[in-house]
C-alpha positions as CSV (number, residue, x, y, z in Angstrom):
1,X,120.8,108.5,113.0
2,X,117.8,108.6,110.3
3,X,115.6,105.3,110.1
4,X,117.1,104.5,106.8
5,X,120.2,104.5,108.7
6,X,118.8,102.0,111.5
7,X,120.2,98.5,112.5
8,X,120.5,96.0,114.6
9,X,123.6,94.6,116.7
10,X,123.3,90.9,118.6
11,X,125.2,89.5,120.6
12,X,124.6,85.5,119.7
13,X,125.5,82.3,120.5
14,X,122.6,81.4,123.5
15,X,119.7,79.3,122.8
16,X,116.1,81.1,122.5
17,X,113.2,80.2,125.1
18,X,109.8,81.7,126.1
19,X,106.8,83.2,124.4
20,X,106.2,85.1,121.4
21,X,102.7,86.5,119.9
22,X,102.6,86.7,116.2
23,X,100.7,90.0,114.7
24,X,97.8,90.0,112.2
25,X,99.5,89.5,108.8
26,X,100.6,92.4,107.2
27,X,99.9,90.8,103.9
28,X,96.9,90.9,104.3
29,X,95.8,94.1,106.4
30,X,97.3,95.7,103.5
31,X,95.1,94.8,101.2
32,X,92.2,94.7,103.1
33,X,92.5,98.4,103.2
34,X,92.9,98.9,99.8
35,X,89.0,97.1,99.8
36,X,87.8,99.6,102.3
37,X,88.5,102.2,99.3
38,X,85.7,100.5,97.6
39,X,82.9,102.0,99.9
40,X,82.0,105.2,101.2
41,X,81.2,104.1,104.8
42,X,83.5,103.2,107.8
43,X,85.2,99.9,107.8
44,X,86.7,98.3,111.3
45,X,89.8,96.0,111.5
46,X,90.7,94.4,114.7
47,X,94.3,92.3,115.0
48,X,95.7,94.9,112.6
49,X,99.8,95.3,112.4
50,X,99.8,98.7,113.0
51,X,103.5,99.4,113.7
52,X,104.3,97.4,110.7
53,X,106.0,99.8,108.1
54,X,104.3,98.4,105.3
55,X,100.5,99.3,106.4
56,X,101.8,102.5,107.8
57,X,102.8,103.0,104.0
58,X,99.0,101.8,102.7
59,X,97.8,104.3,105.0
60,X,99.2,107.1,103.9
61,X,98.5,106.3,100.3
62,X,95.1,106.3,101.2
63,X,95.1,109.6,103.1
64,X,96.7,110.9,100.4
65,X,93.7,110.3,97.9
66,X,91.3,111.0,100.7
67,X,90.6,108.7,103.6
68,X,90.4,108.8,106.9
69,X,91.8,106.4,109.0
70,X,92.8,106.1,112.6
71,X,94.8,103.4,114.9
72,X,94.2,102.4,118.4
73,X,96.4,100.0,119.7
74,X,95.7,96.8,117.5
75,X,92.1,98.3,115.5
76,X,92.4,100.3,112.5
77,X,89.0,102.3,111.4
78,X,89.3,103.6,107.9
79,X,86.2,105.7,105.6
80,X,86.7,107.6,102.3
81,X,83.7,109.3,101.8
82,X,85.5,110.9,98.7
83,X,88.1,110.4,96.3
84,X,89.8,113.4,96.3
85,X,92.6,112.3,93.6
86,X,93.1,109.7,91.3
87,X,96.9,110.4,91.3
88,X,99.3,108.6,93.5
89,X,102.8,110.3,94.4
90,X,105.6,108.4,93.4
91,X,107.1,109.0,96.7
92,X,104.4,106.6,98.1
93,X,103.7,104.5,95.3
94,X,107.4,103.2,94.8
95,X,107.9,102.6,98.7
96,X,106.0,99.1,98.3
97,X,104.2,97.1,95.9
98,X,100.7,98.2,97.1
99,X,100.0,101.0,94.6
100,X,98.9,99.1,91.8
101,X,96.1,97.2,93.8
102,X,94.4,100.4,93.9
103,X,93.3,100.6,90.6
104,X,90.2,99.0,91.1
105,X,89.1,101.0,93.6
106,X,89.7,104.5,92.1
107,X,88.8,103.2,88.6
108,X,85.2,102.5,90.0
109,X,85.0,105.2,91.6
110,X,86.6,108.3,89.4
111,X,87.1,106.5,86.3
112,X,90.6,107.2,86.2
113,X,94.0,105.8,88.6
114,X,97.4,107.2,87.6
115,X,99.7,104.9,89.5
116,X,103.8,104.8,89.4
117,X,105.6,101.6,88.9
118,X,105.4,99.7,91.7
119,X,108.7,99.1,93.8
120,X,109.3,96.5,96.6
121,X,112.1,94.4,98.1
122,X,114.8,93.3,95.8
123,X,114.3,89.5,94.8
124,X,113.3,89.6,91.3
125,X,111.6,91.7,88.5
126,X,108.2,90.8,89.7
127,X,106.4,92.5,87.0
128,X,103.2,93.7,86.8
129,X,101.9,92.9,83.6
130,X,99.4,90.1,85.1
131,X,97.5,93.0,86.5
132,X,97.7,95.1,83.5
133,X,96.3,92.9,81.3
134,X,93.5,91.9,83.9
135,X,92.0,95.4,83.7
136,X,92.4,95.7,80.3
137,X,90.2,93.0,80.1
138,X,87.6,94.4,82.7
139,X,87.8,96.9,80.3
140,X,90.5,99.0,81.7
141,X,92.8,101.5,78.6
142,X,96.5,101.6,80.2
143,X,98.5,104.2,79.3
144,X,102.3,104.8,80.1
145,X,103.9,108.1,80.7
146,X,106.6,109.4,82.6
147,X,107.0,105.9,85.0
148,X,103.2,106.2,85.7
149,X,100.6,103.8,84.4
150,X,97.6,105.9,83.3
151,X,94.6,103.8,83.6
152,X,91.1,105.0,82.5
153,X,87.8,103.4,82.2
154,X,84.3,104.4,82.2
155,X,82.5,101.2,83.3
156,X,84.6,97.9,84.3
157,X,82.8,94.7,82.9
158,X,83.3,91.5,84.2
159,X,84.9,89.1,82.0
160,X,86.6,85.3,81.8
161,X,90.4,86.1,82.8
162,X,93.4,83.1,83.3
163,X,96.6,84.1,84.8
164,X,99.4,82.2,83.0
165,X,100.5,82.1,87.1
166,X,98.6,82.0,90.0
167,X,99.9,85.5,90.8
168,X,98.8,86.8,94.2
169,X,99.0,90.0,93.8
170,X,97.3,89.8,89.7
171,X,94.2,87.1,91.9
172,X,94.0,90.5,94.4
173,X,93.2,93.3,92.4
174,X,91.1,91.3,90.0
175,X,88.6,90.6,92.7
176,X,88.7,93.8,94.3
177,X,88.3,95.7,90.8
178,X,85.7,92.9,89.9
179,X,83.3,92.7,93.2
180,X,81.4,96.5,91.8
181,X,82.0,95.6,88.1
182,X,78.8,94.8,85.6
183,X,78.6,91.6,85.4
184,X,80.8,88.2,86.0
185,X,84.4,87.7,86.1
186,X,85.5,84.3,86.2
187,X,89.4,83.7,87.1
188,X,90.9,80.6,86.5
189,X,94.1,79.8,87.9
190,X,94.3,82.1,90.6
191,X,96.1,82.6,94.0
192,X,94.2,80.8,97.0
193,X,96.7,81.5,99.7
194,X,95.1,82.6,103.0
195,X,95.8,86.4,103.3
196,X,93.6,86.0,99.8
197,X,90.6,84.1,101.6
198,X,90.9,86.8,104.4
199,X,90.6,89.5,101.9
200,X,87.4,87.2,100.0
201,X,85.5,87.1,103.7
202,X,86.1,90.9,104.5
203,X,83.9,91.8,100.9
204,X,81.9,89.1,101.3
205,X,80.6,90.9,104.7
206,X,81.0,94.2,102.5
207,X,78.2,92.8,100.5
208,X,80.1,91.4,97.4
209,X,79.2,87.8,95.7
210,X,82.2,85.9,95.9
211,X,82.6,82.1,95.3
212,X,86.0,79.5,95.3
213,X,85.9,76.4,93.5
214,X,88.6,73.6,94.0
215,X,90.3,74.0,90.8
216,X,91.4,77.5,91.3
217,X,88.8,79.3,90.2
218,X,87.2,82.4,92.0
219,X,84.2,83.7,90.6
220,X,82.8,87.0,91.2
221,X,79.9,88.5,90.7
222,X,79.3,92.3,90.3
223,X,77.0,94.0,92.8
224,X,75.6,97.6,92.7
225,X,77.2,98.8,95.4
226,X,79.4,97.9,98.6
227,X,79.0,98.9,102.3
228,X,81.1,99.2,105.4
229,X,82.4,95.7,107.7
230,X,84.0,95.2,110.5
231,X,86.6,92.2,110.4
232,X,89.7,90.4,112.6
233,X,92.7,90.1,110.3
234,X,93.7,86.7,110.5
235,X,97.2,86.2,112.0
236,X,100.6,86.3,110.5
237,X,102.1,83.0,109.2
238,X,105.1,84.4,108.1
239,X,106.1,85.8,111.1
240,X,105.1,82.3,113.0
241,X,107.0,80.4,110.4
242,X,110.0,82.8,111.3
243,X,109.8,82.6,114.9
244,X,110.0,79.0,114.2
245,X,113.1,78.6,112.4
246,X,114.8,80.9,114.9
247,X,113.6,78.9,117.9
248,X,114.6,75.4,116.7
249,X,118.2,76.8,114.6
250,X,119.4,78.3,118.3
251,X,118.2,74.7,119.7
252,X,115.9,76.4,121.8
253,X,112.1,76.3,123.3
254,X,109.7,78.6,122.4
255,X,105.8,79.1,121.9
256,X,104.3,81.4,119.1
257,X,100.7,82.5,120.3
258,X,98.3,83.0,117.1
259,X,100.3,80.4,115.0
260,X,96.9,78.7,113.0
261,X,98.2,75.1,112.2
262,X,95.3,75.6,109.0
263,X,97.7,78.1,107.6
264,X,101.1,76.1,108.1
265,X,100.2,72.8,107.2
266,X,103.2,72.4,104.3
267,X,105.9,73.8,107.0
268,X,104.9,71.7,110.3
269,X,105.2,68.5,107.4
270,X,108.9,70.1,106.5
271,X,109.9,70.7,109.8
272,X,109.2,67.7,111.3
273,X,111.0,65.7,108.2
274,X,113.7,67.6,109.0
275,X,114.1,66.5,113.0
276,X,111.8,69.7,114.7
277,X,110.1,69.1,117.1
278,X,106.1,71.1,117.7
279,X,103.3,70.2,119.3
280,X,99.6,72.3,118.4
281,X,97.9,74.0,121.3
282,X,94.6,75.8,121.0
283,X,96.2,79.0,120.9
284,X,99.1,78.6,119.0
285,X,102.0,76.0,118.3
286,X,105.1,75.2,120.4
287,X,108.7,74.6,118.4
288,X,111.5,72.7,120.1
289,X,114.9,71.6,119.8
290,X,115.4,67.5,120.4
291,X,118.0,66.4,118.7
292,X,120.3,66.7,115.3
293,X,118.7,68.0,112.2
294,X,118.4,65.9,108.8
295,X,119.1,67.5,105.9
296,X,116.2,67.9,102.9
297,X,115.1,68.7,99.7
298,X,112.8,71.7,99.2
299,X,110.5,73.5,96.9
300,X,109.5,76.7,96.8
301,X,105.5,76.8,95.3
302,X,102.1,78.8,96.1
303,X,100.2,77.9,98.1
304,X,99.7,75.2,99.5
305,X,103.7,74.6,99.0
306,X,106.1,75.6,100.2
307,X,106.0,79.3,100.7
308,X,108.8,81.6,98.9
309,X,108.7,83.3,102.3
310,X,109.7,80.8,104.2
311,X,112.4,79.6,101.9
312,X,115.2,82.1,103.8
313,X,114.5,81.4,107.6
314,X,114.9,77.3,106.6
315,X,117.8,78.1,104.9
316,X,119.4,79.2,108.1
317,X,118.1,75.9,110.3
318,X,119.3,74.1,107.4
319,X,122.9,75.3,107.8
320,X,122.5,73.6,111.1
321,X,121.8,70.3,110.0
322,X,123.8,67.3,109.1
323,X,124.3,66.6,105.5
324,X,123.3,68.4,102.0
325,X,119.9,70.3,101.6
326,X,118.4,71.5,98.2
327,X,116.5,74.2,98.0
328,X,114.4,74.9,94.6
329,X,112.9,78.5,94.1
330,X,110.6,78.6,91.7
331,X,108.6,81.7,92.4
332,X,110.8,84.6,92.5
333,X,113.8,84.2,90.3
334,X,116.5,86.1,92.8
335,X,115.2,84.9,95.9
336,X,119.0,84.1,97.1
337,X,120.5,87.5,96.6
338,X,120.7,87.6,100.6
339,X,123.2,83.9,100.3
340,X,126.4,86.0,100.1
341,X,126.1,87.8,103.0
342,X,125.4,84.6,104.5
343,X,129.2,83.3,103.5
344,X,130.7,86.3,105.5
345,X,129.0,84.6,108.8
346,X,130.6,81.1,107.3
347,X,127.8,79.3,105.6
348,X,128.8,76.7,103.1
349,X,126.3,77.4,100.3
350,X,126.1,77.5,96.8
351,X,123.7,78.8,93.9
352,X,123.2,77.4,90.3
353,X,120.9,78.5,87.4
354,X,119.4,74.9,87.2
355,X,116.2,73.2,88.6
356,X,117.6,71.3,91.0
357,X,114.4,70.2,92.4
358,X,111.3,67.2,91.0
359,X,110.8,69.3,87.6
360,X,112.1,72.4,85.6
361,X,110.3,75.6,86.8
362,X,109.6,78.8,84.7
363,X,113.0,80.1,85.5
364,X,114.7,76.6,83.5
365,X,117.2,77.8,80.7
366,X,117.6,80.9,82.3
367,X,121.0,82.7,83.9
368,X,119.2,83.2,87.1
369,X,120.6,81.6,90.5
370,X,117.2,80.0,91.4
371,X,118.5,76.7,93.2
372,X,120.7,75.9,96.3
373,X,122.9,73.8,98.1
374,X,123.7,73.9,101.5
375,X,125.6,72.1,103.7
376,X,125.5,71.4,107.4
377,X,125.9,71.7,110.1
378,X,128.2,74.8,110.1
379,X,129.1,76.6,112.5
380,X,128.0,80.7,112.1
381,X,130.6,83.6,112.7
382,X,129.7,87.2,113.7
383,X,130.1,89.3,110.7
384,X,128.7,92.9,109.5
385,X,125.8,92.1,107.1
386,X,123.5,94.5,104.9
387,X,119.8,93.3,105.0
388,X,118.3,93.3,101.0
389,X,115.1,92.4,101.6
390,X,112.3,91.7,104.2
391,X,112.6,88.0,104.9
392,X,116.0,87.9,104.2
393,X,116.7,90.5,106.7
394,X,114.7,88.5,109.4
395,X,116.8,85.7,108.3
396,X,120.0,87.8,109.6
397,X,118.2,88.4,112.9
398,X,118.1,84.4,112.9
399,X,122.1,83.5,112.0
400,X,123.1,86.3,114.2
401,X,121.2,84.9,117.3
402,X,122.8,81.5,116.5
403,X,126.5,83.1,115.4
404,X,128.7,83.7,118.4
405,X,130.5,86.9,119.2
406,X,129.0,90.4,117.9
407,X,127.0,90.9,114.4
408,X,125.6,93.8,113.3
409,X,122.6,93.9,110.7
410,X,122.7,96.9,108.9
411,X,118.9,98.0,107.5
412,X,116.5,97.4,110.5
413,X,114.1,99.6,107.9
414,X,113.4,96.5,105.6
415,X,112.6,94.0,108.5
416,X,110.3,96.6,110.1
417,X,108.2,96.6,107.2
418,X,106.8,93.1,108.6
419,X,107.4,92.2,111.7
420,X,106.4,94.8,114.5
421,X,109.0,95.4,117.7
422,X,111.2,92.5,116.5
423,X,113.7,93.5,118.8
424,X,112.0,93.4,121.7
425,X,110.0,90.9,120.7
426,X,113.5,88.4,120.6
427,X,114.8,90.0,123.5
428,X,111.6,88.2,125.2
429,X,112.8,85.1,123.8
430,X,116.3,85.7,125.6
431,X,118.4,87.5,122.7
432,X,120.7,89.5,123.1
433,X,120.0,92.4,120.3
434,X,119.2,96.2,120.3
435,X,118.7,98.7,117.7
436,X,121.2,101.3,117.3
């Protein structure tokens, strides 16, 4: 059986208990080295995610253009003393949505990036034309042909830039392609979600002059030139927020080791309005079943909302809780493609096109399915699902630990790209599940 091929089959229905150790964050590690492109000299990550699909992708996009990077165990030690190509294959490029963020780096460095339209899980358009029009105003000239954006530039120049939305990805590669530009850049309403302060503290040890103001705006200023660092990527909130869900939906007990209560702030306040139970340790945060769940009204926002990431995993403890929840999406407009699967295991839950939440979003007037009811509790059946996407698919994991009798979660491949040895990681916990 390929890895395409891969999935999972569970055996639910028994309640999850023990210890679990979150990763460092994939979403960040990624991009931290795509910033290690931005020097010649070696740069040092400890707490990296190395089994995690996704950074095993951003590695070999980097080899491919030249770098040379080693794991051991949890450490990932990267240099590229050379660019030796400009060009990305498609073959890399389309597997994620890191491709793009390397225009920066090999426009500083060559002049030139010829990157292929990004790809990534399926939950909306996500398009990329924040970035595009960021480094055309750092002075970048975008070109496309044949599903590749051509992008030259002799000298990037810093320059006042406002995203119409706090993008995260758009706030990345503006900083990165700004910190060895001439001059200032000034961004005003940018992303200042954590994995983006990780990424900020890694080139600010680089050597690059980086401040945050309150109102969203990141200022950077240009420097000659950057050298090597050595950093701890900070750990994985997704993954604890996930592990969370799962432990309180199966009315377990279980500790997550790395969970930073900084970093989940928003969720603790949802979970415990919702009838969870937690209490903060020094080393990470314990989650707890005590009782019946209440029913809520959520929405999605960046941070310091409600993260779209967490929207799917709640959904499932929400299906477990008495009354009518609302959940509002209002970053990614098809966030809920994973709901119909969902139905086959006998959730009660419906999708409309209309903000059902405290104000329209940008999706309002729209035919996308951006809001949803569910009601609780239900009780889940074992069913065959197909995972679309990464959160989603842990999301399965989550109703199929809770469903009883035999599920099977087709497309282990999506959920690997974030969350390293799930299945033994929730065997731990008392699962039943194996890969097959």
């Amino acid at each position: 059986m390929s890895e395409t091929d891969s999935k999972f089959i569970i055996n639910g229905g028994n309640p999850l208990h023990g210890k679990v150790k979150v990763s460092g964050a994939k979403n960040s590690a990624t991009k931290l080295l795509v910033a290690s492109l931005l020097t010649d000299k070696e740069c040092v990550f400890h707490n990296s995610p190395n089994k995690i699909s996704d950074l095993v992708v951003t590695k070999d996009i980097c080899e491919s253009i030249g770098s040379d990077i080693k794991f051991t165990e949890n450490t990932l030690t990267a240099r590229t003393q050379k660019i030796l190509s400009s060009h990305i294959k498609k073959e890399l490029g389309n597997k994620n949505r890191i491709a793009i963020l390397l225009a920066g780096p090999l426009l500083l460095r060559t002049g030139k990036a010829e990157i292929p339209i990004p790809g990534g899980c399926k939950i909306g358009t996500r398009p990329v034309n924040f970035h595009i029009d960021s480094l055309e105003k750092l002075g970048c000239h975008v070109t496309v042909k044949d599903d590749f954006y051509i992008l030259e530039a002799d000298n990037l120049r810093g320059n006042n830039i406002r995203l119409n939305y706090p993008s995260v990805g758009a706030t990345e590669n503006i900083i990165i392609a700004s910190t060895l530009s001439k001059g200032r850049t000034i961004l005003t309403n940018a992303a200042v979600e954590p994995e983006i302060i990780d990424l900020i503290k890694f080139l600010q040890k680089m050597g690059a002059i980086i401040e945050i103001s309150t109102d969203r705006k990141i200022t950077i200023e240009g420097v000659s030139n950057l050298h090597g660092a050595e950093h701890t990527v900070i750990p994985d909130r997704n993954q604890a927020a996930s592990f969370a869900c799962a432990g309180l939906a199966s009315k377990g007990d279980i500790f997550i080791e790395n969970a930073v209560q900084d970093d989940l702030i928003t969720f603790l306040n949802t979970v415990r309005r919702v009838g969870g139970k937690y209490e903060v340790k020094d080393n990470g945060i314990r989650f707890f079943y005590d009782g019946d769940f209440n029913s809520i009204a959520i929405e999605t926002n960046v941070h310091p909302g409600f993260m779209t990431d967490w929207q799917q995993p709640f959904v499932i403890l929400m299906t477990q809780a008495k009354g009518i929840s609302i959940i509002h999406e209002t970053v990614y407009e098809e966030r809920f493609g994973y709901v119909s699967q969902l139905k086959k295991m006998g959730s009660e839950i419906e999708l409309y096109d209309t903000c059902l939440g405290g104000m329209e979003c940008r999706f309002a007037n729209t035919h996308y399915f951006h809001s949803a009811v569910v009601k609780g509790p239900t009780p889940l059946r074992a069913a065959e699902i197909d995972v679309p996407d990464l959160r989603a698919g842990f999301s399965y994991l989550i109703a199929g630990v809770i469903a009883k009798g035999e599920s099977m979660v087709n497309g282990a491949i999506y959920i690997d790209r974030g969350y390293e040895d799930i299945d033994k990681k929730l065997k731990e916990l008392g699962a039943d599940i194996k890969r097959s």
